[in-house]
C-alpha positions as CSV (number, residue, x, y, z in Angstrom):
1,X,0.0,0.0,0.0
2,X,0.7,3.5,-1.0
3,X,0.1,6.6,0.4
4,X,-1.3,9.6,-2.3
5,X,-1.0,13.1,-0.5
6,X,-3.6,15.5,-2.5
7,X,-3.4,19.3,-1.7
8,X,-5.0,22.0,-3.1
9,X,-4.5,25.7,-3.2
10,X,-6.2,28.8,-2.7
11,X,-6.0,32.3,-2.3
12,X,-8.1,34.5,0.0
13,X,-8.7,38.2,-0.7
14,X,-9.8,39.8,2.7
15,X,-12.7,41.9,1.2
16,X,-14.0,42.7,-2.1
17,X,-11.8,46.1,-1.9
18,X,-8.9,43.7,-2.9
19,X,-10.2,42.1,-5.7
20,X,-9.1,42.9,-9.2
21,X,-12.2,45.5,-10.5
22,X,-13.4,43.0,-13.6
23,X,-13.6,40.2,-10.9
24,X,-15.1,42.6,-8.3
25,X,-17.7,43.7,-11.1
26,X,-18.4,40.0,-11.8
27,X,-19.2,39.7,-7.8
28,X,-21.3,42.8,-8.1
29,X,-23.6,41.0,-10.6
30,X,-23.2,37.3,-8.5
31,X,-24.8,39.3,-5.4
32,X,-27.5,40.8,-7.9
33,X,-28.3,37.6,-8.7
34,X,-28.2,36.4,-4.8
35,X,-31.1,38.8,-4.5
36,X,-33.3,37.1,-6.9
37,X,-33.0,33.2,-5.9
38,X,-36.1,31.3,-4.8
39,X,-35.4,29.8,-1.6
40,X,-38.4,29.4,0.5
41,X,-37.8,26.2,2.0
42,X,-33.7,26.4,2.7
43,X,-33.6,30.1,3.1
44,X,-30.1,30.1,1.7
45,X,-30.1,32.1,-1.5
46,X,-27.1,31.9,-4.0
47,X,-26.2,33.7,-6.7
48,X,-23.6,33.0,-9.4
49,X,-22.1,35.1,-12.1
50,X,-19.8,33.5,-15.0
51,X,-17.8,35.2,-17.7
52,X,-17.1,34.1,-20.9
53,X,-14.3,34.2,-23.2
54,X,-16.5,36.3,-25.7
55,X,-17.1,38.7,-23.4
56,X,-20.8,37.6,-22.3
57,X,-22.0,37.3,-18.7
58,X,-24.8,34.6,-17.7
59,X,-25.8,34.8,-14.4
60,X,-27.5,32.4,-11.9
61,X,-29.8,32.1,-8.8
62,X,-31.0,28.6,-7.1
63,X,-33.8,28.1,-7.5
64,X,-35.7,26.1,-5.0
65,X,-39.2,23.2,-4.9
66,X,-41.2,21.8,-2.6
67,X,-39.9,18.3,-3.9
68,X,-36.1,19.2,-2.8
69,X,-34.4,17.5,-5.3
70,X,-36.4,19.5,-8.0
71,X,-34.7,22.6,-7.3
72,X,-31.3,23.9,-8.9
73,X,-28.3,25.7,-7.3
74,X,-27.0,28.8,-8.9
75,X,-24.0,27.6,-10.5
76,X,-26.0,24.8,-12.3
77,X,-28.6,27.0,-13.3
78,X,-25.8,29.9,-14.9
79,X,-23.7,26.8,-16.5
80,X,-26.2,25.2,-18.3
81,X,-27.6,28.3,-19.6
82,X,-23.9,29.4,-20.8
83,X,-23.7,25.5,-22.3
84,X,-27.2,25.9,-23.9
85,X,-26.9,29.2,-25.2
86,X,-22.9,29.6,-25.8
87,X,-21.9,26.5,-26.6
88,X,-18.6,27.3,-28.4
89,X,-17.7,30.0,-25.7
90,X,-15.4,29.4,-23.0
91,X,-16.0,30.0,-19.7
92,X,-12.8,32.1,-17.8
93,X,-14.1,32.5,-14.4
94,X,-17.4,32.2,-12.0
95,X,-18.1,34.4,-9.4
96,X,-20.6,33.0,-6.5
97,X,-21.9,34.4,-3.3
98,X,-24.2,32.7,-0.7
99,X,-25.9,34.0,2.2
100,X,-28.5,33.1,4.5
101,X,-31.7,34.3,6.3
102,X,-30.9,32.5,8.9
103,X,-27.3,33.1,9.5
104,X,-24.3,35.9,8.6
105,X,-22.7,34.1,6.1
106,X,-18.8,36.2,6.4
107,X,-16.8,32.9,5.6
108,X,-16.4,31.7,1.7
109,X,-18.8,29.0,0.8
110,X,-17.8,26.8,-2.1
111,X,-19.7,25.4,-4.5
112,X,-22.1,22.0,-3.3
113,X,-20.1,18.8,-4.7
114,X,-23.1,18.4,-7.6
115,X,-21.8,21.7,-8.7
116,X,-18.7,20.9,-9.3
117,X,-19.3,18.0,-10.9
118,X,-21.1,20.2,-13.7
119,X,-18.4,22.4,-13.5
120,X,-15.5,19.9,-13.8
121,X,-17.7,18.7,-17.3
122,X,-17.3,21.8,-18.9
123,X,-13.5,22.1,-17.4
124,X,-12.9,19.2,-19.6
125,X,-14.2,19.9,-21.8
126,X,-12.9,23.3,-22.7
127,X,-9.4,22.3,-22.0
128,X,-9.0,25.1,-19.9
129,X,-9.4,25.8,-16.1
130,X,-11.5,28.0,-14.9
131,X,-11.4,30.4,-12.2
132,X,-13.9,30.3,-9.2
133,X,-14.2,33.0,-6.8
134,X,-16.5,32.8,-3.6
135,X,-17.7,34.2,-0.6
136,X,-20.5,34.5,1.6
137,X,-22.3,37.8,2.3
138,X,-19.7,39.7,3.6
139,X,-15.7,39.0,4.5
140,X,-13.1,37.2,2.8
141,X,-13.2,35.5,-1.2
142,X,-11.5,32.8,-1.7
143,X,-10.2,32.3,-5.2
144,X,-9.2,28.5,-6.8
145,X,-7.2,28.5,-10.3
146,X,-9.2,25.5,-11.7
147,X,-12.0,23.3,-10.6
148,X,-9.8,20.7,-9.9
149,X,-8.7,22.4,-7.0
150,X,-12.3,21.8,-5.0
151,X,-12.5,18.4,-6.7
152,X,-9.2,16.8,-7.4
153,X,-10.5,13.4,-7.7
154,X,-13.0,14.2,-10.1
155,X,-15.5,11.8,-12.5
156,X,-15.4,12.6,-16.0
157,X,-16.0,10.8,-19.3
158,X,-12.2,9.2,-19.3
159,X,-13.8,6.3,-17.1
160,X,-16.7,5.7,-19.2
């Protein structure tokens, strides 16, 4: 038996003051999209914002049903709609905020493991990483190169 080490690494900005202004306008529009999520029954709304290499922006909210597994996070819901709607584009970096009635949210929160699944497929295949920036409400954004950073043991079509 072997022992595999796997690390990953990110880097924290302390507030949105120290984010480059094209990824701090691209968190702008993530928190407008926050503020239109359906989440009723979780009270944890999300918002995502993702940039494409033509210049496009397709945004995200989740979006929440009575039967749970019915509803959509953010990311899924703005990747999809890039894949559907751009599907020669790119994408060069997402943005994502979450916050919740119920708590502050000042700590990152990255994306749920389904959503980077979806975003691994399209990691692949692009042949390019993409950046992922997130955050809660408020405080610090933590910023991963590639999606293989959050999910370095990842499923994709190689195995099938």
């Amino acid at each position: 038996m072997k022992e595999i080490k796997i690390e990953s690494t990110l880097y924290v900005f302390e507030n949105l003051g120290e984010l480059p202004n094209d990824v701090f306008k691209l968190m702008e529009k993530a928190v407008a999209a926050r503020k239109k999520a359906y989440a009723p029954y979780s009270n944890f709304n999300v918002g995502a914002a993702i940039l494409l290499d033509n210049g496009e922006v397709v945004l995200g909210s989740n979006q929440e049903n009575a039967s749970y597994p019915s509803g959509l996070c953010a990311e899924r819901t703005a990747i999809y709609y890039a894949g559907s709607q751009f599907p020669n584009a790119k994408i060069v970096r997402m943005a994502i905020t979450a916050g919740s009635k119920n708590n502050k949210t000042s700590k990152p929160i990255p994306p749920c493991g389904a959503c980077r699944q979806a975003i691994a497929e399209y990691e692949i295949k692009q042949h390019t990483p993409i950046e992922i920036y997130f955050m809660g409400e408020t405080g610090a954004i933590a910023k991963s190169n590639s999606l293989a950073n959050l999910l370095p043991l990842g499923f994709d079509k190689n195995v099938l």
